[in-house]
PyMOL CGO cylinders between C-alpha atoms (Angstrom):
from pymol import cmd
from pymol.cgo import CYLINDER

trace = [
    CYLINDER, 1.42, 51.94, -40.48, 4.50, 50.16, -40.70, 0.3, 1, 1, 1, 1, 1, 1,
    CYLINDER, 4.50, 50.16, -40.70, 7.69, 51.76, -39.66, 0.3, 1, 1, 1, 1, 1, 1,
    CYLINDER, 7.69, 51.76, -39.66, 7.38, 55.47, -38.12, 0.3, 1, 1, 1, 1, 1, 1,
    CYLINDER, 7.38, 55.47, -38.12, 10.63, 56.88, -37.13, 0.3, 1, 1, 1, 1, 1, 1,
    CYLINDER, 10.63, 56.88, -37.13, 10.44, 59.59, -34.13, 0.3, 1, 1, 1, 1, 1, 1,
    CYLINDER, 10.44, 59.59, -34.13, 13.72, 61.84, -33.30, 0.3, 1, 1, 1, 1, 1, 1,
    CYLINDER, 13.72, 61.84, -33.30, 17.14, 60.39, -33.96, 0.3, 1, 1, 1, 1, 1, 1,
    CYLINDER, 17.14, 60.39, -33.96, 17.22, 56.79, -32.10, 0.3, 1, 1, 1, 1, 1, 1,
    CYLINDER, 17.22, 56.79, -32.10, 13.27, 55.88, -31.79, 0.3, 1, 1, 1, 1, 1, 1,
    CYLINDER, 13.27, 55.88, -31.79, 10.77, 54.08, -33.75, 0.3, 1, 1, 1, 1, 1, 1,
    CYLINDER, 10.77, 54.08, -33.75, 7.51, 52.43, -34.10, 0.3, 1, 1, 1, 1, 1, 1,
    CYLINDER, 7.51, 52.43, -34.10, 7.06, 49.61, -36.46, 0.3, 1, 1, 1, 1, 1, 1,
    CYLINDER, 7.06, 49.61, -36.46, 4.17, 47.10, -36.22, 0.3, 1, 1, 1, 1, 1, 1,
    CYLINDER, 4.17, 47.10, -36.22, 6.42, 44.57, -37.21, 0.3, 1, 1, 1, 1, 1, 1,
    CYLINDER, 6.42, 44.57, -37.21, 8.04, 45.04, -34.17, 0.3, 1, 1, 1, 1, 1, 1,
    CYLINDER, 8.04, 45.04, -34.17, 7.88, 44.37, -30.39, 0.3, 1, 1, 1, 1, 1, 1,
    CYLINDER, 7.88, 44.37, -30.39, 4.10, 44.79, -31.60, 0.3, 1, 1, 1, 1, 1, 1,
    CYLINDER, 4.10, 44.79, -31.60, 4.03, 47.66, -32.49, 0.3, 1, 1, 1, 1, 1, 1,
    CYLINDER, 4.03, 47.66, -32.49, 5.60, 49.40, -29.32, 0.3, 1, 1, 1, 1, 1, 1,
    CYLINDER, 5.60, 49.40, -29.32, 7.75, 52.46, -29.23, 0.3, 1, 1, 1, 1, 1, 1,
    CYLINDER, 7.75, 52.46, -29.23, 11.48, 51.29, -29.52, 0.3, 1, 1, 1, 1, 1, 1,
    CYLINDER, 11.48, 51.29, -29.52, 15.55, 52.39, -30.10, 0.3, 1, 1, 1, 1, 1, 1,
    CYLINDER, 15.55, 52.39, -30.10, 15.66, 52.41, -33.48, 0.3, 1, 1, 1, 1, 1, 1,
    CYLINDER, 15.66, 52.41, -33.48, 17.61, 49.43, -34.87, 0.3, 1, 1, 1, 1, 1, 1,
    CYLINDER, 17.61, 49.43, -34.87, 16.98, 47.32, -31.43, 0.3, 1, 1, 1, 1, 1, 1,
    CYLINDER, 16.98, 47.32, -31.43, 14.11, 45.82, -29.94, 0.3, 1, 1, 1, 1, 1, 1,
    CYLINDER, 14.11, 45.82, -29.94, 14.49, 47.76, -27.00, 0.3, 1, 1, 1, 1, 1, 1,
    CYLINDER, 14.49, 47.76, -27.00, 11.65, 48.96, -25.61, 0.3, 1, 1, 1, 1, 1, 1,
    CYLINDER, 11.65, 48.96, -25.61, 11.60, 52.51, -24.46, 0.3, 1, 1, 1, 1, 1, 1,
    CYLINDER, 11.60, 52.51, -24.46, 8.84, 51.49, -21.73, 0.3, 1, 1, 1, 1, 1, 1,
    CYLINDER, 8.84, 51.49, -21.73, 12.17, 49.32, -20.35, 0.3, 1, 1, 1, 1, 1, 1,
    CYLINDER, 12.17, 49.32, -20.35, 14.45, 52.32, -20.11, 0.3, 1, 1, 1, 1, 1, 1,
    CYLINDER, 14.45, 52.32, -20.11, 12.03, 54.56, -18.90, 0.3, 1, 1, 1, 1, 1, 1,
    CYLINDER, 12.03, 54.56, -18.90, 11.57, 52.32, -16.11, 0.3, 1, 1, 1, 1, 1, 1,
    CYLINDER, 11.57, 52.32, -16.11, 14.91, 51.60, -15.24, 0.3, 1, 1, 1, 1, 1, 1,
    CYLINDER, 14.91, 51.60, -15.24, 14.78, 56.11, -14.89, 0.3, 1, 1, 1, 1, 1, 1,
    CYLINDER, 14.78, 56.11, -14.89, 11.77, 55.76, -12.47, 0.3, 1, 1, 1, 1, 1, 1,
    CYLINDER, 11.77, 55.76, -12.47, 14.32, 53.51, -10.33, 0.3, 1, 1, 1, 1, 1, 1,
    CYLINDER, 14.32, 53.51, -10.33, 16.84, 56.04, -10.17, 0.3, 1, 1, 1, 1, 1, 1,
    CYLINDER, 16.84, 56.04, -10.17, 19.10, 54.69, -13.33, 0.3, 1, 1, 1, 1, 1, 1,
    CYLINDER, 19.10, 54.69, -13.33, 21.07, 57.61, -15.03, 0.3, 1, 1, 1, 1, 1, 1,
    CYLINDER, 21.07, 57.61, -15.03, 20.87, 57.82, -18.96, 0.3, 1, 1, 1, 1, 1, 1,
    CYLINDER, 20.87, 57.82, -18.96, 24.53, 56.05, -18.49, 0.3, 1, 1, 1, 1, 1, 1,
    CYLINDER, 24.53, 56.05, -18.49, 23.90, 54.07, -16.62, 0.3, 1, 1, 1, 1, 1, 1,
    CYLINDER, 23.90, 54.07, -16.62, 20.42, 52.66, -18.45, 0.3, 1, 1, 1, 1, 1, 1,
    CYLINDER, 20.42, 52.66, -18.45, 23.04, 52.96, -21.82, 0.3, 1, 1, 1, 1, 1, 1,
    CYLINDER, 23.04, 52.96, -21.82, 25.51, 50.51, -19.67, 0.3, 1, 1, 1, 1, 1, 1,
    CYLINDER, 25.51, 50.51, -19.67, 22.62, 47.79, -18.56, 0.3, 1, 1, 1, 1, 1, 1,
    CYLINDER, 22.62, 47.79, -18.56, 21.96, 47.23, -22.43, 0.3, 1, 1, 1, 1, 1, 1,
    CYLINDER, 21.96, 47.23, -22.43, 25.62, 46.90, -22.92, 0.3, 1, 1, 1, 1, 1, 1,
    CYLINDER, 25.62, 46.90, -22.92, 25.85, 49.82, -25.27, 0.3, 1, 1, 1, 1, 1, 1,
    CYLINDER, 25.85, 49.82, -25.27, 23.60, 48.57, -27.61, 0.3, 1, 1, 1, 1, 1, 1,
    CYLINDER, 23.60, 48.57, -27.61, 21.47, 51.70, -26.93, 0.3, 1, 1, 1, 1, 1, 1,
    CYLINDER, 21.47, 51.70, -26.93, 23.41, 55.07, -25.86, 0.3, 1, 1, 1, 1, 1, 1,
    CYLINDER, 23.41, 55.07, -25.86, 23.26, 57.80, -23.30, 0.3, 1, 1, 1, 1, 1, 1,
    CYLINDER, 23.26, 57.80, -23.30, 21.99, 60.51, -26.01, 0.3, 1, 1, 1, 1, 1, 1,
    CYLINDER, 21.99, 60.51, -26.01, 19.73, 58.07, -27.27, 0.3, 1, 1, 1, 1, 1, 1,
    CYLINDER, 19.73, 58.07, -27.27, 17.91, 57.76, -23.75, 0.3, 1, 1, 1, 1, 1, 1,
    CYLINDER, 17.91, 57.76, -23.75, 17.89, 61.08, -23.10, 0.3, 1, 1, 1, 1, 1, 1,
    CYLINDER, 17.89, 61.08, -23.10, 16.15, 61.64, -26.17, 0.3, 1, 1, 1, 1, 1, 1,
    CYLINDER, 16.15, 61.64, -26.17, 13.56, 58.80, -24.82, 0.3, 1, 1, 1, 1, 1, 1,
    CYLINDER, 13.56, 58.80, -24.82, 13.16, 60.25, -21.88, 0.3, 1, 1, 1, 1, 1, 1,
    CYLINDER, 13.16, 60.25, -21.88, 12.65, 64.04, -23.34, 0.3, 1, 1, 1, 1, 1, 1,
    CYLINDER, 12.65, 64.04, -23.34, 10.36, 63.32, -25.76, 0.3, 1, 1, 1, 1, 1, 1,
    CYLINDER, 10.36, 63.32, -25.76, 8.01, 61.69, -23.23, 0.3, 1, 1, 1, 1, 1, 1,
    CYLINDER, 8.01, 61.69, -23.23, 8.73, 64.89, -20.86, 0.3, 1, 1, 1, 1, 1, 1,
    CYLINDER, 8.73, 64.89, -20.86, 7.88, 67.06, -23.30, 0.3, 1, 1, 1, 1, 1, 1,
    CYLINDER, 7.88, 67.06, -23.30, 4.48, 65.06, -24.59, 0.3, 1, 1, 1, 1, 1, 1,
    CYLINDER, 4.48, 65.06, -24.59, 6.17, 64.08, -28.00, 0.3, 1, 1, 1, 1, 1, 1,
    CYLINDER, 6.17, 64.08, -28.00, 5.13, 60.55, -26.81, 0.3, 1, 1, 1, 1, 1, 1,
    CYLINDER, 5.13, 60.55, -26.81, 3.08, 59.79, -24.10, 0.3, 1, 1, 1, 1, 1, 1,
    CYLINDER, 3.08, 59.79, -24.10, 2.26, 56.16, -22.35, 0.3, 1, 1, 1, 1, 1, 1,
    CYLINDER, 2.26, 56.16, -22.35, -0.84, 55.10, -23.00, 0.3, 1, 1, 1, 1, 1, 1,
    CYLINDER, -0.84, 55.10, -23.00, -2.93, 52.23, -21.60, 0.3, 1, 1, 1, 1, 1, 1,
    CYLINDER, -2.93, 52.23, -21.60, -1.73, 48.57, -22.54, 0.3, 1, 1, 1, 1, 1, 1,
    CYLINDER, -1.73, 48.57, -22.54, -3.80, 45.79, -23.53, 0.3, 1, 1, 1, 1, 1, 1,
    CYLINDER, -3.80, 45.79, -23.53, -3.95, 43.13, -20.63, 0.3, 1, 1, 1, 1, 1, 1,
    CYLINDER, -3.95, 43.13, -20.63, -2.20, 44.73, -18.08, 0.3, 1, 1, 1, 1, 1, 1,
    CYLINDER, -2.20, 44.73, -18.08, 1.19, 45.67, -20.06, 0.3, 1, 1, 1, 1, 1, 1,
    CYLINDER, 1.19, 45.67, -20.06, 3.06, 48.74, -20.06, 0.3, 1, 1, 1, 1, 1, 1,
    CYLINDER, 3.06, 48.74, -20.06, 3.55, 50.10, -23.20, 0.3, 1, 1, 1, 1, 1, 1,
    CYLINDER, 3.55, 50.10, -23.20, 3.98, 53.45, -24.78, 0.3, 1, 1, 1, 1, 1, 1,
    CYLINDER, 3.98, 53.45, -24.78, 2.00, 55.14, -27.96, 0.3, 1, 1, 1, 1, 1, 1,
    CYLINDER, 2.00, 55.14, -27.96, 3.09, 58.13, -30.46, 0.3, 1, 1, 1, 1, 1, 1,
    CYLINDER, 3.09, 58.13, -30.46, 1.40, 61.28, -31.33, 0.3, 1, 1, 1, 1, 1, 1,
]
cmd.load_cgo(trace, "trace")
């Protein structure tokens, strides 16, 4: 697998970030974002910490499809976070 693209703004491509679920066209992790949500960030507000270089819509899609079991964490390699696709 080299590049799988998932909704509008998320992708997995082994070439990149190792393979971990990302914004499309960033190397922002979505495990970062989602993160930032389980510390009380708003989609905004996440969208304002990366300086716009991901948006509001495309967080909320993050955070949806891992609500809805599009994507699910899975267990990381040495003790890392890290996120998987179905």
């Amino acid at each position: 697998m080299a590049r799988v693209e998932i909704g509008k703004h998320l992708a997995v491509d082994t070439r990149v970030c190792g393979g971990r679920l990302i914004f499309r066209g960033t190397r922002i992790m979505v495990p970062d974002a989602v993160e930032l949500s389980e510390d009380g960030y708003s989609p905004v507000a996440i969208a304002d910490q990366y300086h716009g270089i991901i948006t509001q819509e495309a967080v909320e899609e993050a955070l949806s499809m891992i609500r809805r079991g599009v994507v699910k964490e899975v267990a990381a390699k040495a003790g890392q976070s890290g996120f998987g696709h179905i």
